[in-house]
PyMOL Python script that loads the backbone (N, CA, C, O; Angstrom):
from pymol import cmd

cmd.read_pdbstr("""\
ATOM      1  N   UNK A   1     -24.418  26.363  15.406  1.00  0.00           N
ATOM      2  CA  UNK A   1     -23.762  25.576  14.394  1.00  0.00           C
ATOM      3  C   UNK A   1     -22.344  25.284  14.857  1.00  0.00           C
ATOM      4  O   UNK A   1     -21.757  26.158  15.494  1.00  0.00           O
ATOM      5  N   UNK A   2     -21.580  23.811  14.517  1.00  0.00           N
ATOM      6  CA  UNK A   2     -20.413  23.742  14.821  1.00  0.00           C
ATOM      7  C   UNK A   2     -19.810  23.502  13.623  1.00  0.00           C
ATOM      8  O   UNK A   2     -20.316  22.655  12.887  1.00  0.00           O
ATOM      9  N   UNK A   3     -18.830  24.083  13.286  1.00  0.00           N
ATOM     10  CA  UNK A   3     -17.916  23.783  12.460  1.00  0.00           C
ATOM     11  C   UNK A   3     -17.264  22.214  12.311  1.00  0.00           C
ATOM     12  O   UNK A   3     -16.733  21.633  13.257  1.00  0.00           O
ATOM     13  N   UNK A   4     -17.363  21.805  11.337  1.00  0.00           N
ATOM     14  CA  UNK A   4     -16.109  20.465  11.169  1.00  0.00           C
ATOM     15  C   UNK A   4     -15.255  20.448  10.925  1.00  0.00           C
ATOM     16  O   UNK A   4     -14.912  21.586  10.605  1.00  0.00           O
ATOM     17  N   UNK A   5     -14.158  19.468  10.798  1.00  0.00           N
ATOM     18  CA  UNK A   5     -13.320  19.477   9.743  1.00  0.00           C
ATOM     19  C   UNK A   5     -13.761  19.286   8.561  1.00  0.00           C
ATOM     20  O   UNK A   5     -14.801  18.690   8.279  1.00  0.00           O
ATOM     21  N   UNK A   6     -12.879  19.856   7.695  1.00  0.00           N
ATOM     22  CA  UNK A   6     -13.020  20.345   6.185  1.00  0.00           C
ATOM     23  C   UNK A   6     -12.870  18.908   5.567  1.00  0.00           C
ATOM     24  O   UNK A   6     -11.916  18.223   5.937  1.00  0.00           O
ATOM     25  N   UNK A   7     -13.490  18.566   4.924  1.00  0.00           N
ATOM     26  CA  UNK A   7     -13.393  16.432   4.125  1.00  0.00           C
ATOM     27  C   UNK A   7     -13.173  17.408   2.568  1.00  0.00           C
ATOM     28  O   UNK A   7     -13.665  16.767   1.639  1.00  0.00           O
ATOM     29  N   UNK A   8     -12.796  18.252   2.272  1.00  0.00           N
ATOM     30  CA  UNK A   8     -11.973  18.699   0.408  1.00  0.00           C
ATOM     31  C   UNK A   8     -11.593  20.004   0.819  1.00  0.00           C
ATOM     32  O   UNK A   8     -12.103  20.531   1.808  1.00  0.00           O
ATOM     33  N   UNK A   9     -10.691  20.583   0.092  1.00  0.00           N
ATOM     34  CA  UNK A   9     -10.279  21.851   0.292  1.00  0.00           C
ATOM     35  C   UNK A   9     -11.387  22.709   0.101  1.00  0.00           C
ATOM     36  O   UNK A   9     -12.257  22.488  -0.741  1.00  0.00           O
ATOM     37  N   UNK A  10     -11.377  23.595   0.796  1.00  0.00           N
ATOM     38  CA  UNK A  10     -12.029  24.935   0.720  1.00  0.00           C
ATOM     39  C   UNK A  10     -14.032  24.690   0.342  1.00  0.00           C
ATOM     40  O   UNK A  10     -14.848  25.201  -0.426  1.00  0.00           O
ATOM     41  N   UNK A  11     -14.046  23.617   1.414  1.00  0.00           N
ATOM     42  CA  UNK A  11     -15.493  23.307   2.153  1.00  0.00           C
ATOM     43  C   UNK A  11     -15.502  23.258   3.495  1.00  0.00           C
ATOM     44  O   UNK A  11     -14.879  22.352   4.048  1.00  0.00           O
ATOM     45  N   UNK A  12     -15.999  23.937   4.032  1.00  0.00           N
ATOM     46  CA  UNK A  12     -16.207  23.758   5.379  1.00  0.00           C
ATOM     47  C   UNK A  12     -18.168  23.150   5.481  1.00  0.00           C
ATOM     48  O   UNK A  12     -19.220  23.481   4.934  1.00  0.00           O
ATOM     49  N   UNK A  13     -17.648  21.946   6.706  1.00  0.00           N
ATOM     50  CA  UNK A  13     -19.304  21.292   6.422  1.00  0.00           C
ATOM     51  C   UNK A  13     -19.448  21.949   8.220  1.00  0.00           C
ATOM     52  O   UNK A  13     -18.494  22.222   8.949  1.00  0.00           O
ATOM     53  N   UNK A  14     -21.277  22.095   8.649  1.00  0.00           N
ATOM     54  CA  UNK A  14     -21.359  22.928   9.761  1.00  0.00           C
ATOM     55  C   UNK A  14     -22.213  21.396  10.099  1.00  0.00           C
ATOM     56  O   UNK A  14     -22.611  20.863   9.063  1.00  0.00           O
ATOM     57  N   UNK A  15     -22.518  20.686  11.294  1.00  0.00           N
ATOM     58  CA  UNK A  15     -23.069  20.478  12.524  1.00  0.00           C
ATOM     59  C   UNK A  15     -24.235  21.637  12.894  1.00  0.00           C
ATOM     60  O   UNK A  15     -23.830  22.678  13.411  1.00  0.00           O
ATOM     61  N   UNK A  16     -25.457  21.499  12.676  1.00  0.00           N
ATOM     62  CA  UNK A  16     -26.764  21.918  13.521  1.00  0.00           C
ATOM     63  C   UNK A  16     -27.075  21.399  14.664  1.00  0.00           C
ATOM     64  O   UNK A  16     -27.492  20.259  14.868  1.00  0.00           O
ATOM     65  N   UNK A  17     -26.842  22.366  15.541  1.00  0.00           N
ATOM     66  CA  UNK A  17     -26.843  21.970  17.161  1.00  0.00           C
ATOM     67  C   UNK A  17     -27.942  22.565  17.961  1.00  0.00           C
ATOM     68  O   UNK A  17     -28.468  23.653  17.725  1.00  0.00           O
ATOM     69  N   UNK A  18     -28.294  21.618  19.094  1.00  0.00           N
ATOM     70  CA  UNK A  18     -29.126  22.257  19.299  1.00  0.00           C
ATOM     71  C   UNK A  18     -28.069  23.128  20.416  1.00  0.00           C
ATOM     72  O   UNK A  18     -26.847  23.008  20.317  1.00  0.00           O
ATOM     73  N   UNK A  19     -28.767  24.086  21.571  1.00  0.00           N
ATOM     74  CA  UNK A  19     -28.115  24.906  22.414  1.00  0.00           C
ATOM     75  C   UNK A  19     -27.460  24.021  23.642  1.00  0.00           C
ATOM     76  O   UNK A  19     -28.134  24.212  24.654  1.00  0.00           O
ATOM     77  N   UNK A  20     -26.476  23.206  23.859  1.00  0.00           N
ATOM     78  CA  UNK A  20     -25.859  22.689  24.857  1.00  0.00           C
ATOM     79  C   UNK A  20     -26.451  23.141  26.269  1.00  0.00           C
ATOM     80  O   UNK A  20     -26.601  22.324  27.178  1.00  0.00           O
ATOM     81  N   UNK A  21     -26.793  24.549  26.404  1.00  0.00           N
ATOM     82  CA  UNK A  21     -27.078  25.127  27.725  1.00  0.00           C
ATOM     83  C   UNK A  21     -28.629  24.839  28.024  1.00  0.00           C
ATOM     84  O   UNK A  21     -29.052  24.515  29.134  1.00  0.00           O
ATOM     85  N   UNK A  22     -29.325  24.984  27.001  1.00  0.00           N
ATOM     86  CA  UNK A  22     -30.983  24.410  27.066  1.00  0.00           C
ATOM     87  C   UNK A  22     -31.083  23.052  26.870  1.00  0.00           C
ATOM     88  O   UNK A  22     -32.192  22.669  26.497  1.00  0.00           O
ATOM     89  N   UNK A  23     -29.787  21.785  27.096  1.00  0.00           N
ATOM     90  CA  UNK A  23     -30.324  20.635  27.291  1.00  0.00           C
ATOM     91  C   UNK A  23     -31.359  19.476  28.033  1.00  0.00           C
ATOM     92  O   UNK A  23     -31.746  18.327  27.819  1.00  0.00           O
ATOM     93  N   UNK A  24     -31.581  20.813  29.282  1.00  0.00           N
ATOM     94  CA  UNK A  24     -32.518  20.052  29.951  1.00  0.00           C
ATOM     95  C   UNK A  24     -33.682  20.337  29.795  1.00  0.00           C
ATOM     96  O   UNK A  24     -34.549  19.909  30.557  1.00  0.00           O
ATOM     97  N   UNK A  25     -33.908  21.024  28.901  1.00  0.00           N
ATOM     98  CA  UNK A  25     -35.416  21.700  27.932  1.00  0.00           C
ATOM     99  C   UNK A  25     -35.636  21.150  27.156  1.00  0.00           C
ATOM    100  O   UNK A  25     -36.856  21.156  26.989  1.00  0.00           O
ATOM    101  N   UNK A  26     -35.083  20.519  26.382  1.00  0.00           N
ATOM    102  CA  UNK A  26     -35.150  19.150  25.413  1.00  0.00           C
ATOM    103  C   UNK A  26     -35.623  17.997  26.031  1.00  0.00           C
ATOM    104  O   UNK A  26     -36.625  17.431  25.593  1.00  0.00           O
ATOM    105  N   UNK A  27     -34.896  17.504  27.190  1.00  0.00           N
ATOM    106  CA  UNK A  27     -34.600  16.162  27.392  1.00  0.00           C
ATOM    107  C   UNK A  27     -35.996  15.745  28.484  1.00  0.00           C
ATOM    108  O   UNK A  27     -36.213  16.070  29.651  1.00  0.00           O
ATOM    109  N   UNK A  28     -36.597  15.092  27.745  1.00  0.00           N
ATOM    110  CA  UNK A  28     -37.396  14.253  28.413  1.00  0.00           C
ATOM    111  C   UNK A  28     -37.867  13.320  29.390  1.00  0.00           C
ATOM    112  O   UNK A  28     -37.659  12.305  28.726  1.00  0.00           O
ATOM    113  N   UNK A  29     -38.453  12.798  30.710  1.00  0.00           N
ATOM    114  CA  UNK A  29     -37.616  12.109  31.593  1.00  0.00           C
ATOM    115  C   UNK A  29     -39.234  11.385  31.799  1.00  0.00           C
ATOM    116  O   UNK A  29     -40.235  12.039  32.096  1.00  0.00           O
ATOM    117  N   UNK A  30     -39.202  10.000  31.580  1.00  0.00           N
ATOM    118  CA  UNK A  30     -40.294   9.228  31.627  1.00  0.00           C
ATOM    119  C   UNK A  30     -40.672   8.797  33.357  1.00  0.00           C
ATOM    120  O   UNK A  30     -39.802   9.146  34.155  1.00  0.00           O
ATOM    121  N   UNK A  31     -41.555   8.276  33.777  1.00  0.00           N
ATOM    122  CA  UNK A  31     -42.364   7.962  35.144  1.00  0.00           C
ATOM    123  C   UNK A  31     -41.147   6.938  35.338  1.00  0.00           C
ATOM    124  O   UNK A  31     -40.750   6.929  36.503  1.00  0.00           O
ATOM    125  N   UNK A  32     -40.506   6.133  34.536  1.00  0.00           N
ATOM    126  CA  UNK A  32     -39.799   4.890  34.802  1.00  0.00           C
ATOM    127  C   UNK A  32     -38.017   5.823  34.564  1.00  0.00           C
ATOM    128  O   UNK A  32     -37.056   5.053  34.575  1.00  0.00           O
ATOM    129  N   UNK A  33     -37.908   6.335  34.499  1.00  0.00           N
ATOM    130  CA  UNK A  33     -36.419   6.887  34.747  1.00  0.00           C
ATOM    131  C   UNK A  33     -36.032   7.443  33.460  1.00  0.00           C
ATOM    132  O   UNK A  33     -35.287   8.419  33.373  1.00  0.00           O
ATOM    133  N   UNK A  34     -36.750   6.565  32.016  1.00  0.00           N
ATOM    134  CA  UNK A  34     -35.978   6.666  30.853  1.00  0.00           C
ATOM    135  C   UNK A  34     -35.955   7.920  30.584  1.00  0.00           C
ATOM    136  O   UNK A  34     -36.668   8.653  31.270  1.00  0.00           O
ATOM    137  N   UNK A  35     -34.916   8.650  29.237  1.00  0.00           N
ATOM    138  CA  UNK A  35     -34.560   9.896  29.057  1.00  0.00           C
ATOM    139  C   UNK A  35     -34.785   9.602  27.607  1.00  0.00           C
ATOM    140  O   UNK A  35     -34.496   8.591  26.967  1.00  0.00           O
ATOM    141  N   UNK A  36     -35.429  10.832  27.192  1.00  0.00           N
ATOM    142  CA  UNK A  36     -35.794  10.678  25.734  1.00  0.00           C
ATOM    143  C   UNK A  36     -35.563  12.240  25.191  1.00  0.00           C
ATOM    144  O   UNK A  36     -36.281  13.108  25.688  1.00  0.00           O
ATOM    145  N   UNK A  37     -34.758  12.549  24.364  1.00  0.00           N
ATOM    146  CA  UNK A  37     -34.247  13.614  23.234  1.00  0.00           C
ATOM    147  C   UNK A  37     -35.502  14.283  22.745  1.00  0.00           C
ATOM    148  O   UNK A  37     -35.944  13.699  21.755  1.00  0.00           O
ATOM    149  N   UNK A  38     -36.018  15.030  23.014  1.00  0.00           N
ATOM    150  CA  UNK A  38     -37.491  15.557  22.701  1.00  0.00           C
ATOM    151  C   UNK A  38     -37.460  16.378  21.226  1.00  0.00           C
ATOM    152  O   UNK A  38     -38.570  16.595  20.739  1.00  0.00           O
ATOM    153  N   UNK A  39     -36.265  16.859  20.466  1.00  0.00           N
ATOM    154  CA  UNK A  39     -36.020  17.346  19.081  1.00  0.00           C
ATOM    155  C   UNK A  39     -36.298  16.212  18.331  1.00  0.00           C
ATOM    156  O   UNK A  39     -37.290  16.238  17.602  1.00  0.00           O
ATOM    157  N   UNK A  40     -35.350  14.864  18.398  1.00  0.00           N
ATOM    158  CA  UNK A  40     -35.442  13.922  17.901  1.00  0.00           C
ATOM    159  C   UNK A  40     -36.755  12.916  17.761  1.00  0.00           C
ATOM    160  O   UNK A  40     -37.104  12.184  16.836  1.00  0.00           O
ATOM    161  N   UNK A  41     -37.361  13.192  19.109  1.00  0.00           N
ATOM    162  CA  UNK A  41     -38.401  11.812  18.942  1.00  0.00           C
ATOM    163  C   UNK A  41     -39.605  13.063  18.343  1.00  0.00           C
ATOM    164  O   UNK A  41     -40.726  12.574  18.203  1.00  0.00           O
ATOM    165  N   UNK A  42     -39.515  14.426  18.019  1.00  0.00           N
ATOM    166  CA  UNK A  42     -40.426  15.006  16.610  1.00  0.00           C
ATOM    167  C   UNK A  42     -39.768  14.831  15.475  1.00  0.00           C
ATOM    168  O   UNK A  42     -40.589  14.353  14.693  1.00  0.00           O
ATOM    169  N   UNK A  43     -39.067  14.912  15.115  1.00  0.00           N
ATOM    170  CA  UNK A  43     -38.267  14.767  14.042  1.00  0.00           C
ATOM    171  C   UNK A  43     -38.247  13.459  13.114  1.00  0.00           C
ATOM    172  O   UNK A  43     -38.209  13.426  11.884  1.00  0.00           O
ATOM    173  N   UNK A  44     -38.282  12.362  14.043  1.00  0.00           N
ATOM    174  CA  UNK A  44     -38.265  11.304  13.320  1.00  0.00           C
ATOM    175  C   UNK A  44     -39.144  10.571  13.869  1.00  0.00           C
ATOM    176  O   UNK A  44     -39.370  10.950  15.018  1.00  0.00           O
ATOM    177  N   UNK A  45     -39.885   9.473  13.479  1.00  0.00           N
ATOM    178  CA  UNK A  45     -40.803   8.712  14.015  1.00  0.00           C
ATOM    179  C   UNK A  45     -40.079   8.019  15.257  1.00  0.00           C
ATOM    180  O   UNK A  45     -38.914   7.763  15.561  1.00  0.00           O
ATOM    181  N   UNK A  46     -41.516   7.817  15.903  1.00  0.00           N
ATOM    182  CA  UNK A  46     -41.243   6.898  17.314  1.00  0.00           C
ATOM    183  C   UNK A  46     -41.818   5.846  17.777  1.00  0.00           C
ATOM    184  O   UNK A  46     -42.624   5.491  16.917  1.00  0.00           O
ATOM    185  N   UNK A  47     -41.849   5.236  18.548  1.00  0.00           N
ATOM    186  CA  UNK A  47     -42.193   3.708  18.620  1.00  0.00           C
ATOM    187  C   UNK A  47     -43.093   3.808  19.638  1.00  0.00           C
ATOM    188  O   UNK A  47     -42.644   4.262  20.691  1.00  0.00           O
ATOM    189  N   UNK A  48     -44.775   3.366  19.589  1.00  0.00           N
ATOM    190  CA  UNK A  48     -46.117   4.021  21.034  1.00  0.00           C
ATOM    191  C   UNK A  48     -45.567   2.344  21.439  1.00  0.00           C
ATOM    192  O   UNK A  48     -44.901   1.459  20.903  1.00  0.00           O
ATOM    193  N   UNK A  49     -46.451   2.610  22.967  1.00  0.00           N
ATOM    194  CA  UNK A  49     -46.235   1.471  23.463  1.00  0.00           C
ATOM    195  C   UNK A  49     -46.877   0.294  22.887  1.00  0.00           C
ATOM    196  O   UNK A  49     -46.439  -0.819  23.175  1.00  0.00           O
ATOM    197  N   UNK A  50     -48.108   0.461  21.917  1.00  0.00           N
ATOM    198  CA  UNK A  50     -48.802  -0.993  21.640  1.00  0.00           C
ATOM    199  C   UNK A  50     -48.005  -1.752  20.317  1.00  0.00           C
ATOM    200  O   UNK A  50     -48.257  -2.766  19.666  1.00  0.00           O
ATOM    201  N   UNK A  51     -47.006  -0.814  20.268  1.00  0.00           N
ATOM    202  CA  UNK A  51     -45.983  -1.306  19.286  1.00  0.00           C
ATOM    203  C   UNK A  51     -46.058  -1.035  17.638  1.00  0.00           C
ATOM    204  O   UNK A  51     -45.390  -1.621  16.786  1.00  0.00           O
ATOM    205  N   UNK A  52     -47.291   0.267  17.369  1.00  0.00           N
ATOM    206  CA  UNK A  52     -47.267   1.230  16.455  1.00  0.00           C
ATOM    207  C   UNK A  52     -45.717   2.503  16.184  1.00  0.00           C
ATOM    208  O   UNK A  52     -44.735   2.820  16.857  1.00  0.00           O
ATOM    209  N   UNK A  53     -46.197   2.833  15.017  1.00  0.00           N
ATOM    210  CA  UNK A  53     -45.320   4.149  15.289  1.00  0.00           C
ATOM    211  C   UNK A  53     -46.392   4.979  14.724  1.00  0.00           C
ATOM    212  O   UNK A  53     -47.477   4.704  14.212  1.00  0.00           O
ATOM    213  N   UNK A  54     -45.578   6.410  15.040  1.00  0.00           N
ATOM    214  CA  UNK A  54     -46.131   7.988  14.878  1.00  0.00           C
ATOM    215  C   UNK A  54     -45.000   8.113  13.791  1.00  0.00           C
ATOM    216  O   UNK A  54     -43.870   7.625  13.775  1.00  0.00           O
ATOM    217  N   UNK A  55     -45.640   8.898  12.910  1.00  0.00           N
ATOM    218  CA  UNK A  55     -44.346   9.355  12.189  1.00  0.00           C
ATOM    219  C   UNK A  55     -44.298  10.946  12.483  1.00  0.00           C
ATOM    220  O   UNK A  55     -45.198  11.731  12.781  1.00  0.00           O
ATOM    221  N   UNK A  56     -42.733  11.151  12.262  1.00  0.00           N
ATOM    222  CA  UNK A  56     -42.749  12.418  12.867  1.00  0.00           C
ATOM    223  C   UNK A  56     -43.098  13.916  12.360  1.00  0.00           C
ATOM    224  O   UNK A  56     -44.101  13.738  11.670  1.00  0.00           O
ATOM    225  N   UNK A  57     -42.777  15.382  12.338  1.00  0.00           N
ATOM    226  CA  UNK A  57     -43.296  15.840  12.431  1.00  0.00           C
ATOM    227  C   UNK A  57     -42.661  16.604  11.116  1.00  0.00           C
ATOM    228  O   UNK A  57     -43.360  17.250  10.335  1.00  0.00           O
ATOM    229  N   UNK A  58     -41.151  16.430  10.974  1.00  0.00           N
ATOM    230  CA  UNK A  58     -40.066  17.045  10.147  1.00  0.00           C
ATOM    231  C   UNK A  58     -39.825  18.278  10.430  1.00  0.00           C
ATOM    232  O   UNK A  58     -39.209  18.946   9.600  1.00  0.00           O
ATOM    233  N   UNK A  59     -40.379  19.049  12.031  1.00  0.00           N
ATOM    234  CA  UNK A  59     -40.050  20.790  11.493  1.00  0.00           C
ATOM    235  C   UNK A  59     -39.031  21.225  11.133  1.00  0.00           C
ATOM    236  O   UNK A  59     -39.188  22.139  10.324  1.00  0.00           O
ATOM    237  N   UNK A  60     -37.729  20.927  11.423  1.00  0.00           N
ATOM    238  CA  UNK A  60     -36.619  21.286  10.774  1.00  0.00           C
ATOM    239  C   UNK A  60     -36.060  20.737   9.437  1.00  0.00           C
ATOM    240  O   UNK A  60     -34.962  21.099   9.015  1.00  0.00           O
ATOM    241  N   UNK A  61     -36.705  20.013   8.904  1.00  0.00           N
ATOM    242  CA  UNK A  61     -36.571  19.677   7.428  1.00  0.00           C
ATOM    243  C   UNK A  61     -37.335  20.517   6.463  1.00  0.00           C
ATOM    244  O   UNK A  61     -36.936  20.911   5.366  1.00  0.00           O
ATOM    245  N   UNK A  62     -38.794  20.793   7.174  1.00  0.00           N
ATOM    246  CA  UNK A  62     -39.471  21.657   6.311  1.00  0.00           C
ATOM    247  C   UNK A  62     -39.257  22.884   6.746  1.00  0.00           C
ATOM    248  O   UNK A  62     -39.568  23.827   6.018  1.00  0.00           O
ATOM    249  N   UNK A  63     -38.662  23.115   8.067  1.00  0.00           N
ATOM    250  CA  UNK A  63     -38.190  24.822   7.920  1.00  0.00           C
ATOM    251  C   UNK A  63     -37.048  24.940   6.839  1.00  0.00           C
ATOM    252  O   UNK A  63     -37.062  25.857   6.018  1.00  0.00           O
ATOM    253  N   UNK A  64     -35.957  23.881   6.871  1.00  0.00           N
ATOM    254  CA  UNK A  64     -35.412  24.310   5.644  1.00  0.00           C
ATOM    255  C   UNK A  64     -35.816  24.738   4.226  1.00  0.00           C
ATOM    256  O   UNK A  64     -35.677  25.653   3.415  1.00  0.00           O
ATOM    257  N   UNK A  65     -36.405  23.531   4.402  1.00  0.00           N
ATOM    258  CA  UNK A  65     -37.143  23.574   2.585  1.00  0.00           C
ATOM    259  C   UNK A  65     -37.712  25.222   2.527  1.00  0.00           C
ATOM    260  O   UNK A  65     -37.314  26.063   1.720  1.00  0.00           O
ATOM    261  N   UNK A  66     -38.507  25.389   3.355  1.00  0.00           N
ATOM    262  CA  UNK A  66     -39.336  26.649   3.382  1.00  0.00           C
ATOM    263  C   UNK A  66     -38.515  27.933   3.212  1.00  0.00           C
ATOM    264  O   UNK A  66     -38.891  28.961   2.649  1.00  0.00           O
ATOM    265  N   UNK A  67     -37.392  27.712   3.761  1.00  0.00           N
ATOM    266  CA  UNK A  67     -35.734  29.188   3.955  1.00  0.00           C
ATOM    267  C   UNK A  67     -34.995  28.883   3.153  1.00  0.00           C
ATOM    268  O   UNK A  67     -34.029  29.644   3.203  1.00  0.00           O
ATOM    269  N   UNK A  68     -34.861  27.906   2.134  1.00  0.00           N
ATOM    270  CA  UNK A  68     -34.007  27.715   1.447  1.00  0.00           C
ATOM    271  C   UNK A  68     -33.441  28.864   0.574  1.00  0.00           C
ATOM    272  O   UNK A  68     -32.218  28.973   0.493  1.00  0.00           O
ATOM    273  N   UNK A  69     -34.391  29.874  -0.195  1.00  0.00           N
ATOM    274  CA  UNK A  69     -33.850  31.068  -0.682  1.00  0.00           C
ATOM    275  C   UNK A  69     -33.119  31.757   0.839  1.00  0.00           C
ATOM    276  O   UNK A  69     -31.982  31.466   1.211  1.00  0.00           O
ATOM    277  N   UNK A  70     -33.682  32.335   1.288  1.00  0.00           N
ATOM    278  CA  UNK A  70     -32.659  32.638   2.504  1.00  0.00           C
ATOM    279  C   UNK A  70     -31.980  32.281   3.181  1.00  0.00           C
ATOM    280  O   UNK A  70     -31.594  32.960   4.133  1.00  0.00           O
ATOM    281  N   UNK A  71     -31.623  31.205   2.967  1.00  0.00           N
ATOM    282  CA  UNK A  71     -30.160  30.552   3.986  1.00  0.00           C
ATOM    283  C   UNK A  71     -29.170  30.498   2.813  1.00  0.00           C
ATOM    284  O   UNK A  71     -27.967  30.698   2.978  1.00  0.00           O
ATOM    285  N   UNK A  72     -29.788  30.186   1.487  1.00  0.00           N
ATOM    286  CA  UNK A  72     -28.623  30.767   0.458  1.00  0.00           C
ATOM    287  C   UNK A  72     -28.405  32.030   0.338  1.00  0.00           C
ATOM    288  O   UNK A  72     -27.285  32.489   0.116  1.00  0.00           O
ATOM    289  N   UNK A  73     -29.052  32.459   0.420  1.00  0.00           N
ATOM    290  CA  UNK A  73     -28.263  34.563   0.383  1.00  0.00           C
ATOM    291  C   UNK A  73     -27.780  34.859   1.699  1.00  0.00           C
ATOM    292  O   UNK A  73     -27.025  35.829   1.767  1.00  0.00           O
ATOM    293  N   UNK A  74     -28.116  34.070   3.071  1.00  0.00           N
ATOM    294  CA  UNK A  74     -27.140  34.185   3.878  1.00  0.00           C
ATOM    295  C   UNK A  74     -25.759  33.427   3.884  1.00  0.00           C
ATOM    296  O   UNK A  74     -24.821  33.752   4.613  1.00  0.00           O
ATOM    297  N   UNK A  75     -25.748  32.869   3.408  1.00  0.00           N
ATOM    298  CA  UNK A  75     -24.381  31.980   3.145  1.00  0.00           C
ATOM    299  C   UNK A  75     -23.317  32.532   1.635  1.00  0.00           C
ATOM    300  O   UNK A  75     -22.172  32.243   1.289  1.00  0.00           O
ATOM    301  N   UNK A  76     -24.170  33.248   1.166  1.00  0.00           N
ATOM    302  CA  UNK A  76     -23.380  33.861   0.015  1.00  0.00           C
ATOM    303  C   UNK A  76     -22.931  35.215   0.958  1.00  0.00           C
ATOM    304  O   UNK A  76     -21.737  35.501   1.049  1.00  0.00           O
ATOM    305  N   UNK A  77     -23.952  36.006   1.638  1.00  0.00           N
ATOM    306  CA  UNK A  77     -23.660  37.142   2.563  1.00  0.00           C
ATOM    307  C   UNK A  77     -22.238  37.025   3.506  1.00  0.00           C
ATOM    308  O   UNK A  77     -21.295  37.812   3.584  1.00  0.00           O
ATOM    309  N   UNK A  78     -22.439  35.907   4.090  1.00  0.00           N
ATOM    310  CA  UNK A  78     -21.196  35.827   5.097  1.00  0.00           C
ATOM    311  C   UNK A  78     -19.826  35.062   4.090  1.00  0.00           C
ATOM    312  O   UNK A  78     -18.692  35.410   4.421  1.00  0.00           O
ATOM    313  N   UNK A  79     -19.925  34.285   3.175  1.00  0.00           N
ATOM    314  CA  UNK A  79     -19.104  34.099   2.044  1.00  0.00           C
ATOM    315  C   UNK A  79     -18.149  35.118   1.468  1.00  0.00           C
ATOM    316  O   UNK A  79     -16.969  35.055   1.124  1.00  0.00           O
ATOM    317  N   UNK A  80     -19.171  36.199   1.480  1.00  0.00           N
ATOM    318  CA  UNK A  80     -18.806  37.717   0.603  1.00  0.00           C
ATOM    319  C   UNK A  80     -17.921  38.738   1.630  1.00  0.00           C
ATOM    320  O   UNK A  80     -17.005  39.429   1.183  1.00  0.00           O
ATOM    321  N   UNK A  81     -18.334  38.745   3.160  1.00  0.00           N
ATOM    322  CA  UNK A  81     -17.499  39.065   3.680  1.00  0.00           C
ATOM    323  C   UNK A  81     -16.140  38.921   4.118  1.00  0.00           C
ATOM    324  O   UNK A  81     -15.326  39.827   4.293  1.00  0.00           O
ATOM    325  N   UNK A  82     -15.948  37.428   4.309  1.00  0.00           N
ATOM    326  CA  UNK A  82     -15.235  36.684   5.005  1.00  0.00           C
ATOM    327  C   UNK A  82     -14.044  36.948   3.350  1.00  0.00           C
ATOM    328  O   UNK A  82     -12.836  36.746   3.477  1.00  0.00           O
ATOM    329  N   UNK A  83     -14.399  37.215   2.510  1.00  0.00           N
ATOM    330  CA  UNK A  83     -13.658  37.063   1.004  1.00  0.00           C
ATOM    331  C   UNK A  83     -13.139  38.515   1.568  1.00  0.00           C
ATOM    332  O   UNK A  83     -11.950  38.718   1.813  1.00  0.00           O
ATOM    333  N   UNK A  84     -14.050  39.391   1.726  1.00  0.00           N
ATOM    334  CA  UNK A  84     -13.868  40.739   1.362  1.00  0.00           C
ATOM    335  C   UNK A  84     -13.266  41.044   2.282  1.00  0.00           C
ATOM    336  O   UNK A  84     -12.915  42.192   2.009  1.00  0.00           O
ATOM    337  N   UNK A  85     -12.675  40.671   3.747  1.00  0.00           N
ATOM    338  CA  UNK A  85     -11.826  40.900   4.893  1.00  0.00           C
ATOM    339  C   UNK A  85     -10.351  40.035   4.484  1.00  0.00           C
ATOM    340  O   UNK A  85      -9.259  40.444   4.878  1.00  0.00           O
ATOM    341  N   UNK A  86     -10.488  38.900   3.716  1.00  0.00           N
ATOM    342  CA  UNK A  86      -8.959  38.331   3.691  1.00  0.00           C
ATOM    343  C   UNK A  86      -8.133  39.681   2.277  1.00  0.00           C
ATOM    344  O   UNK A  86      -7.035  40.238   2.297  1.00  0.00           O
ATOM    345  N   UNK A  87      -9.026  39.745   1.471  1.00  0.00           N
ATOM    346  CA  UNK A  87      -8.655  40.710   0.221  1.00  0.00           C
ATOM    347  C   UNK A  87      -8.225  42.315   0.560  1.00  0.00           C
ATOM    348  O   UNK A  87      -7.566  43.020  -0.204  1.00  0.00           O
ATOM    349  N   UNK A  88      -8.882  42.835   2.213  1.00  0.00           N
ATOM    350  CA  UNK A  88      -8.486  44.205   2.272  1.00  0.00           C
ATOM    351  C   UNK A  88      -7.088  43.632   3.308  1.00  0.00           C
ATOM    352  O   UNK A  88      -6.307  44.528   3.630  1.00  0.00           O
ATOM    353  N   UNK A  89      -6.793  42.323   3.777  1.00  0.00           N
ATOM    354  CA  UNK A  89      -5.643  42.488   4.522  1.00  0.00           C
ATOM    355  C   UNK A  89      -4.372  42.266   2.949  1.00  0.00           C
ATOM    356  O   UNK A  89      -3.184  42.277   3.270  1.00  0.00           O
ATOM    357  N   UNK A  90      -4.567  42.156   2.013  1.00  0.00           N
ATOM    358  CA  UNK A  90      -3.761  42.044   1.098  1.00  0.00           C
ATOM    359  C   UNK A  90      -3.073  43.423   0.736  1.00  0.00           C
ATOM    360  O   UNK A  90      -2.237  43.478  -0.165  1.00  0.00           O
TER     361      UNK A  90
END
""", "prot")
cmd.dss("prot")
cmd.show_as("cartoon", "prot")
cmd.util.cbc("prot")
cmd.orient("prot")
């Protein structure tokens, strides 16, 4: 995850990344040279050559949906700390 800048006080919005260092594990490389994002072309539909599409697959939309109780109690978890470390330097 990357951090952003903050767009209102006291929100921080995060960037889902994939791993910079496993980019060439992603990246796709066609017979003709082209390079294709292999997260993305599951994720969202893609264009076959007879000029159909596939629609895609969503796993990271429905892994959310699916963790949604747990990515909120982790985000309240690290919330609760990050509170509870500025309050013991007081």
């Amino acid at each position: 995850m990357k951090g952003e800048r903050r767009t209102t006080p006291g929100k921080k919005v995060y960037d889902v990344l994939m791993n910079p260092e496993m980019n060439e594990d992603f990246v796709r490389v066609s017979k003709a040279g082209k390079r294709a994002y292999y997260p993305a072309s599951q994720e969202s539909r893609f264009k076959k050559a007879d000029g159909g599409y596939v629609e895609g697959y969503h796993y990271l939309q429905n892994s959310l949906v699916k963790n949604k109780t747990a990515i909120e109690s982790k985000m309240v978890e690290v919330a609760a700390k990050a509170i509870d470390q500025v309050l013991k330097k007081r």
